[in-house]
mmCIF file as Biopython writes it, N, C-alpha, C and O atoms, coordinates in Angstrom:
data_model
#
loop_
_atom_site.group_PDB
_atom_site.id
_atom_site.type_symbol
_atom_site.label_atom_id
_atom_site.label_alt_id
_atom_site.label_comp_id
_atom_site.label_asym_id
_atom_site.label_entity_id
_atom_site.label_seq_id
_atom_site.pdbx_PDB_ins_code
_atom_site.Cartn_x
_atom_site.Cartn_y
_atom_site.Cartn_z
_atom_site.occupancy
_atom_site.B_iso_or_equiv
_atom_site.auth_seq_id
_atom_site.auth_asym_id
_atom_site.pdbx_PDB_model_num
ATOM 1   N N  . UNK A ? 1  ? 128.129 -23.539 10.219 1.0 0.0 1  A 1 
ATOM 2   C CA . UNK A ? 1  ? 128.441 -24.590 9.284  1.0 0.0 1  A 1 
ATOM 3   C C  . UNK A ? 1  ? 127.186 -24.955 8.493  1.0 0.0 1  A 1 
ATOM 4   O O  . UNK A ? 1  ? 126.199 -25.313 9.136  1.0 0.0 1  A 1 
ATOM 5   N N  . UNK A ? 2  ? 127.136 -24.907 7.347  1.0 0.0 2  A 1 
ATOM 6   C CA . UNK A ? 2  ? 126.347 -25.173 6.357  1.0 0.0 2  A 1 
ATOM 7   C C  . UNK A ? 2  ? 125.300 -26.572 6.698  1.0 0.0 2  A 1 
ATOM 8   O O  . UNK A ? 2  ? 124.087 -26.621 6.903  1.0 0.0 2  A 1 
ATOM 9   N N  . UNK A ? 3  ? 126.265 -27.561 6.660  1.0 0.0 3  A 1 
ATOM 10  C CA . UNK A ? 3  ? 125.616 -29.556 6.632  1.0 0.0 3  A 1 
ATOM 11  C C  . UNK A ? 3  ? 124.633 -29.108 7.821  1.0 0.0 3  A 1 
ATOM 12  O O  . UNK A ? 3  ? 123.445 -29.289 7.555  1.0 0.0 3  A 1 
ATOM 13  N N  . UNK A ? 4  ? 124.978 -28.413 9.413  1.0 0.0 4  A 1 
ATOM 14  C CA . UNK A ? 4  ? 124.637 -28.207 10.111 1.0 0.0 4  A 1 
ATOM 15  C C  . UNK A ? 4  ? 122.998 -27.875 10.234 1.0 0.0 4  A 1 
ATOM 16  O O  . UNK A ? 4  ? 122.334 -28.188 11.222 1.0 0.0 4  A 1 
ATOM 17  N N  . UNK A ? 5  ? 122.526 -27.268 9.196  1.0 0.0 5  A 1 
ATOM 18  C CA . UNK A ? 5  ? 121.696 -26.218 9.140  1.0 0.0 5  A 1 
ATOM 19  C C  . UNK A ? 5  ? 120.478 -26.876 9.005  1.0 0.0 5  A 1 
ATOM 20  O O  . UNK A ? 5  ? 119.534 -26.187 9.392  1.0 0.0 5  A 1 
ATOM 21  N N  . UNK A ? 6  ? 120.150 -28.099 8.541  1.0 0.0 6  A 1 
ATOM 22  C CA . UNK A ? 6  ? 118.445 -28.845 8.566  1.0 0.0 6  A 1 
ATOM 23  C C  . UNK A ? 6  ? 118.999 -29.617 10.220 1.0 0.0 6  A 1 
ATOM 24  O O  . UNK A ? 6  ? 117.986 -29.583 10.919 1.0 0.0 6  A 1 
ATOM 25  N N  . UNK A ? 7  ? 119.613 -29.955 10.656 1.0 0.0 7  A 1 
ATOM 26  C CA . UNK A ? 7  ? 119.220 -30.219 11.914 1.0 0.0 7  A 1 
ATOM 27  C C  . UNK A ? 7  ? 118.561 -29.322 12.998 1.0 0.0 7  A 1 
ATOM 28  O O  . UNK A ? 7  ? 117.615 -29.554 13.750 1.0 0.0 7  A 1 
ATOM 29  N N  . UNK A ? 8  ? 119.669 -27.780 12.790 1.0 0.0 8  A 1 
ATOM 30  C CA . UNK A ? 8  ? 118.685 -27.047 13.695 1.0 0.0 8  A 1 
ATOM 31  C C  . UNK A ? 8  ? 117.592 -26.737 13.220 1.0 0.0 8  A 1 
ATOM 32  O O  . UNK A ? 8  ? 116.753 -26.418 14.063 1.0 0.0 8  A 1 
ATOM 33  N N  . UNK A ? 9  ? 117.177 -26.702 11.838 1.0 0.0 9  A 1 
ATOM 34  C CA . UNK A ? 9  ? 115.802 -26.404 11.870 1.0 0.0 9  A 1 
ATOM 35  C C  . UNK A ? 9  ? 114.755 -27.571 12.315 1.0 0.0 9  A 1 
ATOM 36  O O  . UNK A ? 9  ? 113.587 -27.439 12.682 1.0 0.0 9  A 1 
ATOM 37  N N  . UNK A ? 10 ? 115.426 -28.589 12.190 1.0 0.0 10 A 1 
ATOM 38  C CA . UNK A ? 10 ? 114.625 -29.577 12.771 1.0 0.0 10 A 1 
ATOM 39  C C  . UNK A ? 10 ? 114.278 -29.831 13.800 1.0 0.0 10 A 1 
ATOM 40  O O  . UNK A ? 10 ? 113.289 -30.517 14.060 1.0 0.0 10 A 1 
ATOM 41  N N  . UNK A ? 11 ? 115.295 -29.141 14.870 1.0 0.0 11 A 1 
ATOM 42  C CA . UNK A ? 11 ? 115.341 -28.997 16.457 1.0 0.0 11 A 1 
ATOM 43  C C  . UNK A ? 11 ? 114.381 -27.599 16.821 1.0 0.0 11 A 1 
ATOM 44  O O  . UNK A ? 11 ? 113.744 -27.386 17.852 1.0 0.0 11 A 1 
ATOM 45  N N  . UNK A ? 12 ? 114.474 -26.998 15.974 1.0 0.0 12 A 1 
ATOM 46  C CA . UNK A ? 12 ? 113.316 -25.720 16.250 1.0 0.0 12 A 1 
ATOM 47  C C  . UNK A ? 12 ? 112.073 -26.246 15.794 1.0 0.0 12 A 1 
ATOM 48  O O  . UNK A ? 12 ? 111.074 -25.757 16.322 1.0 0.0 12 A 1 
ATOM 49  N N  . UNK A ? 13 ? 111.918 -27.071 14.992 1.0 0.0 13 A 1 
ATOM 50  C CA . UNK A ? 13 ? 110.855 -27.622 14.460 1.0 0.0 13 A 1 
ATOM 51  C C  . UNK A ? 13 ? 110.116 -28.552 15.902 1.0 0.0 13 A 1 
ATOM 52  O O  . UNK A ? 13 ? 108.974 -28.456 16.354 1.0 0.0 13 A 1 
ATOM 53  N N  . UNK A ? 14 ? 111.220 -29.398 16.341 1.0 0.0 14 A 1 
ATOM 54  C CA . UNK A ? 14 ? 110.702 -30.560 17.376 1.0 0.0 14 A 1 
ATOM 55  C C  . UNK A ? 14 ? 109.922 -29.608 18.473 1.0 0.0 14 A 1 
ATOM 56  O O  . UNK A ? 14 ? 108.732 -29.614 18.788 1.0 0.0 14 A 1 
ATOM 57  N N  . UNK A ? 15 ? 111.106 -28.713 18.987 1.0 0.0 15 A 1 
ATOM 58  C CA . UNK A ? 15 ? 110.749 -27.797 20.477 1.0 0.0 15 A 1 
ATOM 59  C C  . UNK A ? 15 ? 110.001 -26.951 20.047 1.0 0.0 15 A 1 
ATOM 60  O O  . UNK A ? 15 ? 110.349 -26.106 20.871 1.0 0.0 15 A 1 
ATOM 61  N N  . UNK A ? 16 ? 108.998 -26.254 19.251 1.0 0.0 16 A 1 
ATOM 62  C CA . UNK A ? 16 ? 107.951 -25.687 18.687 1.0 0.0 16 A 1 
ATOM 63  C C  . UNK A ? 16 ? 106.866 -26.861 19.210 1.0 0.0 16 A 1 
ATOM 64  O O  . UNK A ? 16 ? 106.267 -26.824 20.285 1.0 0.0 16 A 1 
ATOM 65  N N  . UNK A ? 17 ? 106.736 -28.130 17.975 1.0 0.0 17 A 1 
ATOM 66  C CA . UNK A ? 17 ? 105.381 -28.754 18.558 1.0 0.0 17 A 1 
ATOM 67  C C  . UNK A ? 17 ? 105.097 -29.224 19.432 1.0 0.0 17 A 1 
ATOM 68  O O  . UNK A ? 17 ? 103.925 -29.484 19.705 1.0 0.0 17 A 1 
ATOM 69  N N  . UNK A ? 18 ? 106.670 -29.644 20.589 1.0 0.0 18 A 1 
ATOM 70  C CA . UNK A ? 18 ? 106.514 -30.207 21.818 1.0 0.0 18 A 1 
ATOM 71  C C  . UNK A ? 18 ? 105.857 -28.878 22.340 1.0 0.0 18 A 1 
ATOM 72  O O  . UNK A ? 18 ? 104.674 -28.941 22.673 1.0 0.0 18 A 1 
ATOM 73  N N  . UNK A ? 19 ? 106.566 -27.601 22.446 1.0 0.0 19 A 1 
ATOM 74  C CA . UNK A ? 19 ? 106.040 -26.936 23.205 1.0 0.0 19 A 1 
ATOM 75  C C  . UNK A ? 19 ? 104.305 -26.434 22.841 1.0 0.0 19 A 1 
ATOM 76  O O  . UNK A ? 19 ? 103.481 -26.234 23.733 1.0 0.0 19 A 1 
ATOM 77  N N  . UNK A ? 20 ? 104.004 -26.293 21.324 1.0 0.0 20 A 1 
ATOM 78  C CA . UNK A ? 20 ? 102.329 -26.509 21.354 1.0 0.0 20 A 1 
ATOM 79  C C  . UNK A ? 20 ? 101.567 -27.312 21.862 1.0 0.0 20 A 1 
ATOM 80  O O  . UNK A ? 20 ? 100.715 -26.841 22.615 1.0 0.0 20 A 1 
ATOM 81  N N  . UNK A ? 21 ? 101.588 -28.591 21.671 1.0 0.0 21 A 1 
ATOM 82  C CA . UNK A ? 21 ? 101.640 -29.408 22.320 1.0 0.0 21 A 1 
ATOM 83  C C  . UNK A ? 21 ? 101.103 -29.475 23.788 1.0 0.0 21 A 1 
ATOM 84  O O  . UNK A ? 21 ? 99.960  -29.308 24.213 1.0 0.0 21 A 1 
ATOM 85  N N  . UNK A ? 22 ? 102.133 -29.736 24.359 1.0 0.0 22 A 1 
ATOM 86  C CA . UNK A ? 22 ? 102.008 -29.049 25.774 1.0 0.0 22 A 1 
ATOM 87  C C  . UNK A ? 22 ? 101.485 -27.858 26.171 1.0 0.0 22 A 1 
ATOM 88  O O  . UNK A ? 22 ? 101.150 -27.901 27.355 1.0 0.0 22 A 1 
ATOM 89  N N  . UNK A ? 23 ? 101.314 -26.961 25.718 1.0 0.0 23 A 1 
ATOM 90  C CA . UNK A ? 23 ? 100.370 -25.858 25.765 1.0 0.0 23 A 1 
ATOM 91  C C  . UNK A ? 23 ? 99.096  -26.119 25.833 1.0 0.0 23 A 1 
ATOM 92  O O  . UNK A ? 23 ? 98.311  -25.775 26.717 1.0 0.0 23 A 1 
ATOM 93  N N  . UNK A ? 24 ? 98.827  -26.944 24.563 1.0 0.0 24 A 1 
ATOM 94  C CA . UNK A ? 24 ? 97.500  -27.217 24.392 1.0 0.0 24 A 1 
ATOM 95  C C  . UNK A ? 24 ? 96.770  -28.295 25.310 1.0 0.0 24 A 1 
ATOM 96  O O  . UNK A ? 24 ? 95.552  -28.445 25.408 1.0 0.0 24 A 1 
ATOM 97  N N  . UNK A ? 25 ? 97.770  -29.015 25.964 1.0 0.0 25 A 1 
ATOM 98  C CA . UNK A ? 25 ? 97.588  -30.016 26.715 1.0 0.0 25 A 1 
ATOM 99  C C  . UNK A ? 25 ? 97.095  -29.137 28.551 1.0 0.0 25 A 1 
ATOM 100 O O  . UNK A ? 25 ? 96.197  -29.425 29.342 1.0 0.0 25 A 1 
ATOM 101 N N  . UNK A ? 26 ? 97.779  -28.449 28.582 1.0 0.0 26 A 1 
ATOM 102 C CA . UNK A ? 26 ? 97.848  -27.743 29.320 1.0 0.0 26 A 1 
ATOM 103 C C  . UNK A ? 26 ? 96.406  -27.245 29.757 1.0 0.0 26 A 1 
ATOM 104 O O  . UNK A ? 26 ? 95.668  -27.501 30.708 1.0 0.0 26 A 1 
ATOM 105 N N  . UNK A ? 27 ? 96.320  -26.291 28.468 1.0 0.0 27 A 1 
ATOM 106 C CA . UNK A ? 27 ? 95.262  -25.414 28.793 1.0 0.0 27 A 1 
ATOM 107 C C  . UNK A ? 27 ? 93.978  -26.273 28.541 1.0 0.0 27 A 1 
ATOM 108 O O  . UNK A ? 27 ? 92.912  -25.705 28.776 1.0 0.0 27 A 1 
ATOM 109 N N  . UNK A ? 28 ? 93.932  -27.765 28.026 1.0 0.0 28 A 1 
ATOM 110 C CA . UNK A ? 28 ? 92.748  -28.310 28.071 1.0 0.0 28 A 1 
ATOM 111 C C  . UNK A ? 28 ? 92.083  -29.424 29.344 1.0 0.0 28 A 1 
ATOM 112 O O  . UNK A ? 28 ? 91.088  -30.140 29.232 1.0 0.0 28 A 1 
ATOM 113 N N  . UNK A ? 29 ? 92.989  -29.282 30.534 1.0 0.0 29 A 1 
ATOM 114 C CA . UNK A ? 29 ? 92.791  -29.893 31.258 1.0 0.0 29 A 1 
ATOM 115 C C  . UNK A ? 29 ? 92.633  -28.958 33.014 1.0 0.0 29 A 1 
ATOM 116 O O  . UNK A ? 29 ? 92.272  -29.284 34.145 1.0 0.0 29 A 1 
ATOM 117 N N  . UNK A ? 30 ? 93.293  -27.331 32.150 1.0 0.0 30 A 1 
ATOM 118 C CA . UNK A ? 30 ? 93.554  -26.386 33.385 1.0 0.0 30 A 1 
ATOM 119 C C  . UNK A ? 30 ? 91.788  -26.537 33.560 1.0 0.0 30 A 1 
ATOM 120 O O  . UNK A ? 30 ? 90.935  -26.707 32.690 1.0 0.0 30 A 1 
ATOM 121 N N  . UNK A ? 31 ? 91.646  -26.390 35.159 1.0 0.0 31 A 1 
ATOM 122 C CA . UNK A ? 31 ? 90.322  -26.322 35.393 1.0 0.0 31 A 1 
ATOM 123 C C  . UNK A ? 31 ? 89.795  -24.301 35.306 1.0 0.0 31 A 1 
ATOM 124 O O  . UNK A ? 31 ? 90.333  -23.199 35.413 1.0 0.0 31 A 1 
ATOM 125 N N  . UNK A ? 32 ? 88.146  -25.032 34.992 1.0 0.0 32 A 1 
ATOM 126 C CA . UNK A ? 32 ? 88.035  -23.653 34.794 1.0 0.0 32 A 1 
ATOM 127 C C  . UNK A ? 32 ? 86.880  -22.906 35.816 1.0 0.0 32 A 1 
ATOM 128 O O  . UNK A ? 32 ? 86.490  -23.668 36.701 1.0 0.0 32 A 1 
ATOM 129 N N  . UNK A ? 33 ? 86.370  -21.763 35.834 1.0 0.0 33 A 1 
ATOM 130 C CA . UNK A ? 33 ? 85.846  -21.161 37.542 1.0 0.0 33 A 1 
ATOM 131 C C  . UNK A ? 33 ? 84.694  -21.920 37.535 1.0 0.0 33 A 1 
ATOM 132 O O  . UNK A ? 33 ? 83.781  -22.091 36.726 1.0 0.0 33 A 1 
ATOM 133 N N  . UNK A ? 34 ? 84.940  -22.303 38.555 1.0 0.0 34 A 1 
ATOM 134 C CA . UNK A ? 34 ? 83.712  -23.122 39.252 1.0 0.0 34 A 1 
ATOM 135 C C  . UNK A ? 34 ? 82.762  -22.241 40.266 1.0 0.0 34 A 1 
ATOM 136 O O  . UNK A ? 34 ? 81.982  -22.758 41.066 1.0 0.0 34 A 1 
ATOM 137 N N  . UNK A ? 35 ? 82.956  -20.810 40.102 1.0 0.0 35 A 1 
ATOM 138 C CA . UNK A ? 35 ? 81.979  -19.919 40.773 1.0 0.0 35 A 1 
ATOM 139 C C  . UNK A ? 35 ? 80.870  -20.353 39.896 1.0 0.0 35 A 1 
ATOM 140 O O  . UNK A ? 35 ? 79.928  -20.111 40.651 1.0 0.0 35 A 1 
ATOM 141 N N  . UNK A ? 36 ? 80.355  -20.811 38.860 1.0 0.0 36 A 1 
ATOM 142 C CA . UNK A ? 36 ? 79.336  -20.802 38.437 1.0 0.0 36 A 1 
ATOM 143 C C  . UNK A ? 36 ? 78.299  -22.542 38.583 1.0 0.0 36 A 1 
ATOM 144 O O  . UNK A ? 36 ? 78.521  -23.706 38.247 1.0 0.0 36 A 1 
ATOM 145 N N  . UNK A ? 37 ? 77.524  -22.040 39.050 1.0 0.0 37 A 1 
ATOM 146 C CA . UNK A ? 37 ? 76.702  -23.116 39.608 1.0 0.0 37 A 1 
ATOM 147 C C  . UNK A ? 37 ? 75.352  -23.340 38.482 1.0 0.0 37 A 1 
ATOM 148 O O  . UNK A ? 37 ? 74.648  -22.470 37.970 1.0 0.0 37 A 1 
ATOM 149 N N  . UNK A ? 38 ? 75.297  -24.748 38.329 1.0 0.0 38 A 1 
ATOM 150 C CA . UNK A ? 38 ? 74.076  -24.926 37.876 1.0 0.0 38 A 1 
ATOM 151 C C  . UNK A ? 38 ? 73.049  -25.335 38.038 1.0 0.0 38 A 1 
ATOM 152 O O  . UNK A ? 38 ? 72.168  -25.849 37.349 1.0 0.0 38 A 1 
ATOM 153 N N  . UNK A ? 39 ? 73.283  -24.937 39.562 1.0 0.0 39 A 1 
ATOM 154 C CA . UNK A ? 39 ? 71.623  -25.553 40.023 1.0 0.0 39 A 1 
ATOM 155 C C  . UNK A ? 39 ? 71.011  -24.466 40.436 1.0 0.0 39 A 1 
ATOM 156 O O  . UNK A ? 39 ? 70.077  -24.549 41.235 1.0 0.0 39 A 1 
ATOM 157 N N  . UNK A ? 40 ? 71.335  -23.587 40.076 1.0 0.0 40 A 1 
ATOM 158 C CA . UNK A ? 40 ? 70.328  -21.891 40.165 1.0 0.0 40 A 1 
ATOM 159 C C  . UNK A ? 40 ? 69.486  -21.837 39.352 1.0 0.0 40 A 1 
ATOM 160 O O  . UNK A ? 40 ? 69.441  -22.701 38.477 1.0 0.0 40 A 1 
ATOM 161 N N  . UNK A ? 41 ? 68.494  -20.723 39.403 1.0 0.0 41 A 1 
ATOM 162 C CA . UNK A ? 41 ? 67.653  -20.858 38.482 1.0 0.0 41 A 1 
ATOM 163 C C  . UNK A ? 41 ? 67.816  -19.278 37.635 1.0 0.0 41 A 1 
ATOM 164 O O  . UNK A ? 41 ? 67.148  -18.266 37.419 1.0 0.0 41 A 1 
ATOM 165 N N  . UNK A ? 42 ? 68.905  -19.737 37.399 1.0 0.0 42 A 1 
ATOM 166 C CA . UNK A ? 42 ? 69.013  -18.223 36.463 1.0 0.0 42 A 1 
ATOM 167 C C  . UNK A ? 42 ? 69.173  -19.254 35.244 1.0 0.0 42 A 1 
ATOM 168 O O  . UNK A ? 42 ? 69.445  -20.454 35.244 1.0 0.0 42 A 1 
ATOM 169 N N  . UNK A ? 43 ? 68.850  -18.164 33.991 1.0 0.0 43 A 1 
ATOM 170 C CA . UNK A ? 43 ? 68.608  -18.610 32.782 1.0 0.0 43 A 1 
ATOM 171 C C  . UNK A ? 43 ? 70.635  -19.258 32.170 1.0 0.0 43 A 1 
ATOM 172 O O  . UNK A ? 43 ? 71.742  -18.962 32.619 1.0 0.0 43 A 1 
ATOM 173 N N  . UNK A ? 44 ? 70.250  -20.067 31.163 1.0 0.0 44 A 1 
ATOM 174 C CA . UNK A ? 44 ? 71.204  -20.916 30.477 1.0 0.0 44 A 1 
ATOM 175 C C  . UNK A ? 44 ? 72.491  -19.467 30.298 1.0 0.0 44 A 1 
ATOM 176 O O  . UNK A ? 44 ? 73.640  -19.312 30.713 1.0 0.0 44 A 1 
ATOM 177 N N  . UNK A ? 45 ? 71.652  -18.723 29.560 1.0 0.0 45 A 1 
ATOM 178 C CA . UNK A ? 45 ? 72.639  -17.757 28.721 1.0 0.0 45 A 1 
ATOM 179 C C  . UNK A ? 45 ? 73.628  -16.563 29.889 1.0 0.0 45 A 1 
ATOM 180 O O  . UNK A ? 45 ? 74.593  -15.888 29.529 1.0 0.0 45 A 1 
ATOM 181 N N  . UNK A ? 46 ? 73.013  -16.597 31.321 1.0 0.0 46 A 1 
ATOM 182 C CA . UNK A ? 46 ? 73.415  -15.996 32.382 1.0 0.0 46 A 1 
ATOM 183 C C  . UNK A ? 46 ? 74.945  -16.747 32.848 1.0 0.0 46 A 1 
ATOM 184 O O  . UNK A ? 46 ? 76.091  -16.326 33.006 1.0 0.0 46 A 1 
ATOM 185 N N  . UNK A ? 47 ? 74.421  -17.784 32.940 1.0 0.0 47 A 1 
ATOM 186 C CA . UNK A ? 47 ? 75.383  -19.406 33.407 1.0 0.0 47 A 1 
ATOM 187 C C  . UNK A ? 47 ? 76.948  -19.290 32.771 1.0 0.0 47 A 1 
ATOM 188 O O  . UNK A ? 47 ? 78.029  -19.395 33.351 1.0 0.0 47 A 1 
ATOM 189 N N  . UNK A ? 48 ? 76.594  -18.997 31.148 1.0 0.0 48 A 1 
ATOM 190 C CA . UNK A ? 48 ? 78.066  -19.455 30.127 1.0 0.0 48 A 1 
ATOM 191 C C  . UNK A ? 48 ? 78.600  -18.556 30.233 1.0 0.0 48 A 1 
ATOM 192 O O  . UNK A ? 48 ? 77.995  -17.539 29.894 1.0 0.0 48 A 1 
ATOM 193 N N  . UNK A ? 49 ? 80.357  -18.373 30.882 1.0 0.0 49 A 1 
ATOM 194 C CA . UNK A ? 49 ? 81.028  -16.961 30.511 1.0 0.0 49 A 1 
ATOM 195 C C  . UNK A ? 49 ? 81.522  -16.779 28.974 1.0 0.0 49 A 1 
ATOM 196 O O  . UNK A ? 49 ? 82.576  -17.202 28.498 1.0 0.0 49 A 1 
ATOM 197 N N  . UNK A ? 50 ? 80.542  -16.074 28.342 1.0 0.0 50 A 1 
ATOM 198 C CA . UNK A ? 50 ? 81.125  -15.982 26.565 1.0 0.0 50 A 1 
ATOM 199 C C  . UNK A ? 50 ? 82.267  -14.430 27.104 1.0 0.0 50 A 1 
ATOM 200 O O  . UNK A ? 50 ? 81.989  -13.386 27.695 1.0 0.0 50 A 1 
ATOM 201 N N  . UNK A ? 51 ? 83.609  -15.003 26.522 1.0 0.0 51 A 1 
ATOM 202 C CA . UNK A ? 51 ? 84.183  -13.939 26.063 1.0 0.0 51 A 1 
ATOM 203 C C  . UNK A ? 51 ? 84.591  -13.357 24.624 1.0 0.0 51 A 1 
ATOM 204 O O  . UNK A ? 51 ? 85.496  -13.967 24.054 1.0 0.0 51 A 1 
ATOM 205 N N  . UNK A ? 52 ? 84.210  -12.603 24.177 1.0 0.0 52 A 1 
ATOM 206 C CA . UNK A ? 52 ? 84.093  -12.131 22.593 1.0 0.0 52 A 1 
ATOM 207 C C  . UNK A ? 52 ? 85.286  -11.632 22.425 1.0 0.0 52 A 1 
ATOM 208 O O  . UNK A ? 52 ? 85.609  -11.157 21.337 1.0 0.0 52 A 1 
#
């Protein structure tokens, strides 16, 4: 049905940013490895896991 048609996009619209959203919420609070210690005396740049 035609009239129909901005609601669902609006409902794909809602459950999209809820679900970013929550993603982002997610992944900014997931903890991250705590194998790395900073009271060693290895250098700064040893310490940070950079992934490229």
């Amino acid at each position: 049905m035609p009239q129909m048609m901005p609601l669902s996009w609006f409902m794909l619209f809602m459950f999209f940013s809820i679900l970013l959203i929550l993603f982002n919420t997610l992944n900014y609070y997931a903890p991250y490895n705590k194998a790395i210690s900073l009271s060693s005396t290895k250098p700064l740049i040893k310490i940070l896991p950079w992934k490229w």
